[in-house]
C-alpha positions in Angstrom: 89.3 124.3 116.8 92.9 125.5 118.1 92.7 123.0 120.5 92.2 120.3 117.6 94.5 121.8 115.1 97.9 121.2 117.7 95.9 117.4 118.6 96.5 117.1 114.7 99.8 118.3 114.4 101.1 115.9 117.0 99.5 113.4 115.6 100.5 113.8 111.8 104.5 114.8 113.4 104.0 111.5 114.7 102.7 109.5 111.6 105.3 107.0 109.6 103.1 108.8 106.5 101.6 111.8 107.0 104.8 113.2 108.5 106.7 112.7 105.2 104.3 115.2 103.6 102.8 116.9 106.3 101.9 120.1 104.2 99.5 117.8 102.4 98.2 116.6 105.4 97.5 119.6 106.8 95.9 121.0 103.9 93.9 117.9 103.8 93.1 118.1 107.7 91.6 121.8 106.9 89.4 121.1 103.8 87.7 118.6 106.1 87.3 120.4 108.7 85.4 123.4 106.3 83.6 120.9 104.4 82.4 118.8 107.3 80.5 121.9 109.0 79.5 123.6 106.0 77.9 120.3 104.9 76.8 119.0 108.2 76.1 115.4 106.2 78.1 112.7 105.5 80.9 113.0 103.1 82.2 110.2 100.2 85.8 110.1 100.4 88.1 109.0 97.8 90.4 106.5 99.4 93.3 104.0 98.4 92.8 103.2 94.6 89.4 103.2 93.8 87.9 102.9 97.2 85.3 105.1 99.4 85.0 105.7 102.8 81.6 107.8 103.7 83.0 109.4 106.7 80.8 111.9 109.3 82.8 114.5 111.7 81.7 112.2 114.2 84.1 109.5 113.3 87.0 109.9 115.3 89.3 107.0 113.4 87.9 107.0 110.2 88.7 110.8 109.5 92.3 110.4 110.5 92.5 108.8 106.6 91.2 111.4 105.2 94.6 113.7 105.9 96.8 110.6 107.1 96.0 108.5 104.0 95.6 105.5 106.4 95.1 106.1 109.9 96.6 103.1 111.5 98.9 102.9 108.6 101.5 100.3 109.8 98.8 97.9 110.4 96.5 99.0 107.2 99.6 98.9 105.0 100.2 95.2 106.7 96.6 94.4 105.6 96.9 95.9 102.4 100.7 93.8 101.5 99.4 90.4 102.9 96.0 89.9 101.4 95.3 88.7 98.0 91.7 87.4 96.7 90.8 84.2 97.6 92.1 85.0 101.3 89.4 84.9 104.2 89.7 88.7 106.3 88.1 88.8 110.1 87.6 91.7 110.7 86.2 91.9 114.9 85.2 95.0 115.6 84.6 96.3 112.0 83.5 100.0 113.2 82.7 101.7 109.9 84.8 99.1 108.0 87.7 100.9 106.8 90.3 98.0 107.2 86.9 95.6 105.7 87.1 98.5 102.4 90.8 97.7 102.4 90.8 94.0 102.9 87.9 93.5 100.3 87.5 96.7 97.2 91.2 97.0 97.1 93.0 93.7 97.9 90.6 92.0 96.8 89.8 89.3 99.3 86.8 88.0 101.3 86.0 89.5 104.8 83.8 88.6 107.7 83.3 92.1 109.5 82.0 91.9 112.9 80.2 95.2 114.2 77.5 94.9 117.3 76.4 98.1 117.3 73.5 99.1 115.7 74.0 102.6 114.4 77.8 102.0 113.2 76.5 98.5 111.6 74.7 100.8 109.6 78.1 102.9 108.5 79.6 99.4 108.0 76.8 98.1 105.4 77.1 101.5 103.5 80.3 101.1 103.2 80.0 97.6 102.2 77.6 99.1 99.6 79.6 102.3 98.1 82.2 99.8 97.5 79.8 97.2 95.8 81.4 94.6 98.1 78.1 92.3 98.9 80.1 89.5 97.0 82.8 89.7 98.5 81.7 90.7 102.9 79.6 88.8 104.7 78.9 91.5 107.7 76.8 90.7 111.0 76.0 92.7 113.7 77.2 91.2 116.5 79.7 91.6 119.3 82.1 88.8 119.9 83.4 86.5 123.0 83.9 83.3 124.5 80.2 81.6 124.1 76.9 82.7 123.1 74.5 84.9 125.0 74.4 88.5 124.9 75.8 91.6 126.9 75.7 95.0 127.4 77.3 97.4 124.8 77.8 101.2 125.5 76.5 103.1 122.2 77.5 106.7 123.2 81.6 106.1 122.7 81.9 106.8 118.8 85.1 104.5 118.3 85.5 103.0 121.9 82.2 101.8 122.4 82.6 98.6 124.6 81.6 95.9 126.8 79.8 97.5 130.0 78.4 96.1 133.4 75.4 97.7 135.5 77.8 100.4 136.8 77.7 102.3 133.3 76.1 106.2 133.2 75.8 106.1 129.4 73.6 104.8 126.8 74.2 101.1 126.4 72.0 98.3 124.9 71.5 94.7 124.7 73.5 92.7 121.9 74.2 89.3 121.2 77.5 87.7 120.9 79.3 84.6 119.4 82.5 82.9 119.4 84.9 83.2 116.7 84.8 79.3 116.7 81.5 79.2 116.4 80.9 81.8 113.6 84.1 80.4 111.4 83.0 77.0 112.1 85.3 75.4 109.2 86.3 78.7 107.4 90.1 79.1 107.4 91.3 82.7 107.8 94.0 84.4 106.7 94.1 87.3 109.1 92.2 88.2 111.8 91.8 92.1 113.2 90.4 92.2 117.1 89.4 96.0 117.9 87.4 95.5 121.0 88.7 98.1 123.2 90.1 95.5 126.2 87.3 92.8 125.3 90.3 90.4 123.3 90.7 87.9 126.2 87.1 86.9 125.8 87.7 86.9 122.2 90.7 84.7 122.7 89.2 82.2 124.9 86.3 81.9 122.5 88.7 81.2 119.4 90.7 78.3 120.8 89.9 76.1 117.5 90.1 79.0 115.0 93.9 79.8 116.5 95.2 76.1 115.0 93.6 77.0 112.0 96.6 76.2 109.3 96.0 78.9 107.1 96.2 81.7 109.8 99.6 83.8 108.8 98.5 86.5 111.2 96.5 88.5 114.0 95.8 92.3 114.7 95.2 92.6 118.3 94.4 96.4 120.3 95.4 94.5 123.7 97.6 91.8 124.7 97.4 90.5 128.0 99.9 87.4 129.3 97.4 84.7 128.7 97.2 86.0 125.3 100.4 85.9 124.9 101.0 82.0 126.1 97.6 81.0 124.2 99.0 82.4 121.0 102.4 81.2 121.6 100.9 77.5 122.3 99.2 77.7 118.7 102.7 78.8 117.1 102.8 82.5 117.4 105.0 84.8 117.3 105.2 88.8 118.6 106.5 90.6 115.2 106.5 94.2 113.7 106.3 95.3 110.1 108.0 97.9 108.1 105.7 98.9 105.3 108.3 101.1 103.6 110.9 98.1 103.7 108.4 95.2 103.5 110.1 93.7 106.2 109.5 91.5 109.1 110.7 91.4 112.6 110.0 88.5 115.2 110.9 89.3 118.9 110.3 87.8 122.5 109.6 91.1 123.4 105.8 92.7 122.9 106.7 95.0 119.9 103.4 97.7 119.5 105.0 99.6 116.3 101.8 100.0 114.5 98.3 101.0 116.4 98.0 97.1 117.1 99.8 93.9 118.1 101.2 91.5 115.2 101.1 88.3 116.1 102.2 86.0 112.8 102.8 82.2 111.9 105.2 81.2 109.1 107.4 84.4 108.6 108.6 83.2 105.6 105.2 83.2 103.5 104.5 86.2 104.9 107.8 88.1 103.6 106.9 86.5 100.2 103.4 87.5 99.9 104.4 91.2 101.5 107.6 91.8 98.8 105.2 90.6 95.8 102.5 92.5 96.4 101.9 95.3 94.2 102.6 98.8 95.9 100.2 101.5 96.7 100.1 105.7 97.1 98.6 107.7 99.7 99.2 111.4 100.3 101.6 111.2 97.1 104.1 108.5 98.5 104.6 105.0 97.9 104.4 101.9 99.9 
């Protein structure tokens, strides 16, 4: 538990948030840690507004909101300013489906979450269900890439399960998989997360027609890769970072990675309007 106690620490020291008010998160950090082995069963966590988060000690990511307020919080906070209802959320590689909660019970907007795993699909859809979201997220279990078919999926990774070959000691399984182009068909997106732990070039290559989509403002990536880079500057993106405290925007030639993800973003000036209107929301006592 030491050994986990100083992983926290740098990690809150390090936090845009939960270093503001890092007695909280502390405090936070140890109430779950009591709880979660006196329990031994999953816990519903009040989140953001009137959201919920059922979160197990397993989940690596999902409890660093718990005494971070939003784990990934530059990229959450991003999610939470741009979205409004009516707004179409992709969400590849949904996990339990906190950025999904966020996306859909508090901003409001439709989501597609994407989850191929069988046993976290099933942490997605409860989720889905605390929140009473079945109106607004459509959720398949799937894993996503360049063209139909299936692959091998390691199951024994908690948040960094991933695409695996023959060579693979663990537990894996057989899933299928899709192309974003063929899944959206004629939907039009408003922002699209890809979590796929190194898996986004396939993604990419199978999303050519979603990526001139006109309604895209932005896209979440874990990995960028130079022919990411030129496809998404050939469909009229630019690399940018966000300031969630300042609700401002920065475009550079140069691959920023200021939240946990890479922005990519189309039409900078819509996206500066719908991020300074948006209403403004508290986690860990501080406003954002």
């Amino acid at each position: 538990m030491i050994k986990s106690f100083l992983r926290t620490l740098r990690f809150i020291d390090k936090h845009p948030l939960a270093s503001q008010n890092r007695s909280l998160a502390i405090a936070n950090w140890f109430k779950w840690q009591v709880s979660s082995r006196i329990l031994k069963m999953p816990v519903i966590f009040p989140w953001i507004r009137d959201s919920k988060l059922v979160v197990e000690s397993s989940m690596t990511g999902a409890t660093g909101n718990i005494y971070a307020g939003l784990h990934e919080f530059t990229d959450m906070a991003f999610c939470l300013h741009l979205l409004r209802a009516g707004d179409l959320f992709v969400d590849v590689g949904a996990n339990i489906g906190s950025y999904t909660v966020l996306a859909s019970k508090v901003s409001g907007a439709n989501s597609l979450s994407l989850e191929p795993v069988p046993t976290t699909f099933k942490h997605l859809t409860r989720n889905i269900n605390i929140n009473e979201l079945s109106q607004l997220v459509e959720a398949r279990c799937c894993a996503v890439g360049k063209a139909s078919g299936s692959i091998q999926f390691s199951t024994d990774c908690d948040t960094t399960n991933q695409v695996v070959d023959s060579t693979y000691t663990g537990v894996s399984i057989e899933v299928p998989v899709m192309s974003l182009d063929e899944i959206l068909k004629t939907s039009k997106p408003t922002l699209i997360k890809i979590d796929v732990e190194g898996y986004e070039p396939e993604v990419i290559q199978g999303a050519i027609n979603t990526l001139s989509c006109s309604s895209i403002l932005a896209i979440l990536l874990e990995t960028v890769n130079p022919e990411i880079e030129v496809t998404l500057q050939n469909n009229g993106f630019s690399n940018a970072s966000y300031d969630p405290f300042t609700r401002t925007l920065t475009t550079s030639s140069i691959n920023n990675h200021r939240g946990n993800n890479y922005l990519w973003i189309k039409n900078p000036d819509q996206i500066i309007d719908r991020c300074r209107k948006s209403d403004k929301y508290e986690a860990l006592g501080i406003y954002f």
